[in-house]
C-alpha positions, -999 to +999 in steps of 0.1 A: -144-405+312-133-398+346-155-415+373-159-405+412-132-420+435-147-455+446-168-451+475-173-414+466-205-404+457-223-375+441-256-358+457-280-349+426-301-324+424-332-344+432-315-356+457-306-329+475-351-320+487-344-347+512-311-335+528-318-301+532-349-318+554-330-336+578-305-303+577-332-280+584-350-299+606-324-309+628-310-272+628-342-255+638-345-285+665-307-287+678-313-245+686-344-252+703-329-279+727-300-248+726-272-260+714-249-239+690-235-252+662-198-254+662-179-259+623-147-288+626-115-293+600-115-322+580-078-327+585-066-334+624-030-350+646-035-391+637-026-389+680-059-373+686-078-401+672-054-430+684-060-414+721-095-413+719-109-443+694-082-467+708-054-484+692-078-513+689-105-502+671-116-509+637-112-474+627-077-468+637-067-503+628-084-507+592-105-478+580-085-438+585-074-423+555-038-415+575-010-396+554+018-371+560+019-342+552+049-318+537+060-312+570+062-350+580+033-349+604+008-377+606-029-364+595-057-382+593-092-373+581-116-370+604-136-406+604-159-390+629-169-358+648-167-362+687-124-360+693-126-335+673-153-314+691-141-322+721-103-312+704-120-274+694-139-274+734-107-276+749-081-257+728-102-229+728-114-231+759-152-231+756-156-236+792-146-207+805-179-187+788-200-213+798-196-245+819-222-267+799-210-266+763-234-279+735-227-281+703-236-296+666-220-301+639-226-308+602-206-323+576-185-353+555-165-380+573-143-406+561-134-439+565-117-465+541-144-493+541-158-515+517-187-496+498-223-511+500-257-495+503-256-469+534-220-473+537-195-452+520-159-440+522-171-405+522-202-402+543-221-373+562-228-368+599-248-348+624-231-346+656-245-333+689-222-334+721-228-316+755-195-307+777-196-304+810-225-320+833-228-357+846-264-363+848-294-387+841-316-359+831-291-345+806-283-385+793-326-387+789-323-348+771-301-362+746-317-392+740-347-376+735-335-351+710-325-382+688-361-393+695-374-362+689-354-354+656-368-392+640-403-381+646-406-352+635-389-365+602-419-391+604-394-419+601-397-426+639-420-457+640-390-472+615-361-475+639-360-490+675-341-472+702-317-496+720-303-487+753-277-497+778-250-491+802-210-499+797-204-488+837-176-467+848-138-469+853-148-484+890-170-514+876-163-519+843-128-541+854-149-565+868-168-571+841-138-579+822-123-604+840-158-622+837-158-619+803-122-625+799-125-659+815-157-665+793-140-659+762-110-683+771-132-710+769-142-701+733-112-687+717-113-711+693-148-705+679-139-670+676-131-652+646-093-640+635-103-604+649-122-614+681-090-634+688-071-604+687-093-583+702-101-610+734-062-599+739-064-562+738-098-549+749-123-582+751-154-557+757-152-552+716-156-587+710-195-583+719-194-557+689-185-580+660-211-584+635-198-617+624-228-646+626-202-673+642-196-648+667-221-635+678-239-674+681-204-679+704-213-650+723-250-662+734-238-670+768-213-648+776-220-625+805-247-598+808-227-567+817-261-554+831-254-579+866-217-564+869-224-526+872-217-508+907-245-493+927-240-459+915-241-469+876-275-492+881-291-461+903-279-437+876-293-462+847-323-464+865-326-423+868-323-421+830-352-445+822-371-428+848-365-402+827-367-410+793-404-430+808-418-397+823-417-383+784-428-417+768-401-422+746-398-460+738-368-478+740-352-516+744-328-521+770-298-545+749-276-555+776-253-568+743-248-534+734-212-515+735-205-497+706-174-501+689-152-470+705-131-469+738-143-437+750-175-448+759-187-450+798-224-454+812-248-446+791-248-461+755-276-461+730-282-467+692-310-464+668-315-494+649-343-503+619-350-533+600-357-515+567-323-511+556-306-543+553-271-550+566-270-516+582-295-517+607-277-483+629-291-452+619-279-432+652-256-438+677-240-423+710-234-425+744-216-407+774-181-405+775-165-393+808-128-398+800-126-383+764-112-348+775-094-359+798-076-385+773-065-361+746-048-343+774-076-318+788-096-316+821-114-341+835-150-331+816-180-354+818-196-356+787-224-370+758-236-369+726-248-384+692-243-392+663-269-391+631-258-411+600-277-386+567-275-412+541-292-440+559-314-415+575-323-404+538-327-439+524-352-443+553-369-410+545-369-421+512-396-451+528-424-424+531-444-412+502-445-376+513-418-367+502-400-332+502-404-318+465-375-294+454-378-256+456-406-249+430-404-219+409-426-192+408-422-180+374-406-186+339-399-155+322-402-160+278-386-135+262-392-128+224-370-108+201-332-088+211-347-054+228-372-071+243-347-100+258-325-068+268-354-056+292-366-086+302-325-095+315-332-066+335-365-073+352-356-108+355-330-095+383-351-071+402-382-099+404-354-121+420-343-096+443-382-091+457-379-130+464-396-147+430-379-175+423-376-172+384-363-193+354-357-177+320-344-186+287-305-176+276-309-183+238-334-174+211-362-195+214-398-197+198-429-186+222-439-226+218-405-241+228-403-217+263-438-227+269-425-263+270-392-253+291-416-236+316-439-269+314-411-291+323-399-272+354-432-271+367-432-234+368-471-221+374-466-188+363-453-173+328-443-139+319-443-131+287-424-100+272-424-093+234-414-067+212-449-059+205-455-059+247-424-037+251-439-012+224-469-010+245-452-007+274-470-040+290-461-079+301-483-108+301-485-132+328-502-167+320-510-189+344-504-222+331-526-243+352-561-224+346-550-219+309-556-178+310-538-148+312-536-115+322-516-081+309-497-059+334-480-026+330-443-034+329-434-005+349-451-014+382-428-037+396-442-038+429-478-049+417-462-074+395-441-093+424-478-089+444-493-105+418-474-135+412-474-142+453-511-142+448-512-164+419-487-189+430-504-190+468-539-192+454 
């Protein structure tokens, strides 16, 4: 038998209740905060994502799935959404309608990594950037749409929001040397990647996740006492902020994220409830992106939401999000009467009942069960001796009675089983 591709995975059915939460909510939410949702290619240039994740990241470096194509050009799919936003923002030049561009985005990314609970090579993503404004007050707006999206999913009080600022292009050099000279002293301790990284951009050795590391990097230096004036007064504008609506957060002066595009304003959304991978959400303000993969100089920030560990937390709760229930199964008994039944079975769907019925001769007892098993509160029951009489019965299976309708009236039928199902 043929299995899924290894780190593939298939969403079931009784899966899916959970998903279309998090979709839905964070649709109706995203609007409200007005952003527009914007729909990406899976396939973009490799360049676009060497510019803007850096050469030295773990994505570019270990994890794209990077082929050519017939044509001989490098492609790469997409192992995350903001280049390639900020890609569709400036080719089709977004900022001309409107000088603040925000934006979601749904949808699968990929990256070749070793599989493990709430990590796969094919994983899903919501994405929210904003184009065009440097601002505390739209860094705490942001932040607070994450915040907001995790409570209403009642998942909040699982995660802790950690906050920090990587500085600019005016202070973050200084910070660098300091580290630069710190990590000299402890090459050695480090591991194989740090080593190389200390080389090529030391600010991702703070990132590693290995335990020798990070007991090395203890004492290196808090990039907290290296920022300029205007990056601590702006920091201190966003908590004032994000305080004035009482969303809690931890400031983690350790905290850089593990892409090169980030400036200022960094945060993630951590939890202990899900083992190794303890990010749920991540983002931060990136100020150089556009200008990187060879736009305008655009200030910019967003987020991103990771689905399957935000589904594994969801799946934490109790009350959880049942699948769409039916309304009705329709049992149909003998060939003229399954004729007419085919028929009505349509026309109930198109007045909005959400109906199940049976495509093969079955007895009355046997549908009964099938209509049991889907939980469907409601049968409708159409026989050859009901079709003589030009009649239907409807049972509800929950007070154990029934009652017969005309079959012709349609209209008090569909009323009917609204009634009966919302009662």
């Amino acid at each position: 038998m043929i299995k899924a591709v290894k780190g593939f995975r298939d969403i079931l059915p009784q899966e899916i209740p959970l998903w279309r939460r998090v979709e839905e909510e964070a649709r109706n939410l995203f609007e409200a905060f007005g952003y527009s949702e914007l729909r990406i290619p899976v396939l973009e240039k490799t360049e676009l994502f060497k510019r803007s994740l850096g050469d030295t990241s773990d994505i570019v470096e270990k994890e794209m799935y990077t082929f050519q194509d017939k044509g001989g050009d490098s492609v790469t799919m997409r192992p995350e959404a903001t280049a390639s936003m900020a890609r569709a923002y400036l080719e089709h030049a977004l900022y001309h309608s409107d000088p603040v561009g925000k934006y979601f985005f749904f949808g699968p990314m990929f990256r070749h990594e070793r599989p493990q609970a709430g990590r796969l090579r094919q994983f899903h993503q919501l994405d929210v950037e904003a184009f065009g404004y440097l601002s505390p007050s739209l860094d705490a707006e942001v932040i607070c749409l994450l915040d907001t999206l995790y409570r209403r999913l009642n998942i909040r009080d699982l995660t802790t929001l950690e906050i920090n600022s990587l500085g600019c292009r005016e202070c973050r050099p200084r910070f660098r040397e300091a580290l630069l000279e710190f990590l000299d002293g402890v090459k050695e301790a480090l591991c194989p990647d740090c080593q190389r990284r200390r080389e090529r951009n030391p600010l991702r050795v703070l990132d590693c996740k290995e335990k020798s590391c990070q007991e090395v990097l203890q004492d290196a230096p808090d990039i907290s006492q290296h920022l300029c004036q205007d990056c601590q007064e702006y920091q201190g504008q966003t908590l004032a902020y994000l305080d004035s609506l009482g969303v809690e957060y931890t400031i983690n002066p350790r905290l850089v994220r593990g892409l090169d595009y980030y400036t200022r304003t960094v945060f993630e959304l951590t939890t202990t409830h899900l083992g190794a991978q303890n990010a749920v959400a991540a983002g931060g303000r990136y100020d150089d992106l556009l200008k990187q993969i060879g736009g305008k100089d655009i200030p910019s920030i967003g987020f991103a939401v990771g689905v399957e560990r935000t589904v594994m937390l969801l799946e934490k709760r109790r009350d959880l999000p049942q699948g769409t229930p039916f309304h009705c199964y329709l049992a149909l008994l003998g060939g003229e009467a399954t004729k007419e039944g085919f028929n009505l079975a349509q026309k109930l769907r198109e007045k909005g009942i959400r109906l199940e019925m049976n495509h093969q001769p079955k007895s009355l007892k046997a549908q009964l069960r099938r209509a049991d098993k889907i939980k469907a509160p409601l049968v409708i029951i159409l026989g050859e001796e009901e079709l003589a009489k030009g009649t239907l019965i409807v049972r509800n299976m929950a007070k154990g009675e029934q009652e017969e309708r005309p079959l012709e009236d349609l209209e008090g039928l569909v009323g009917y089983i609204k009634k009966e199902v919302e009662s």
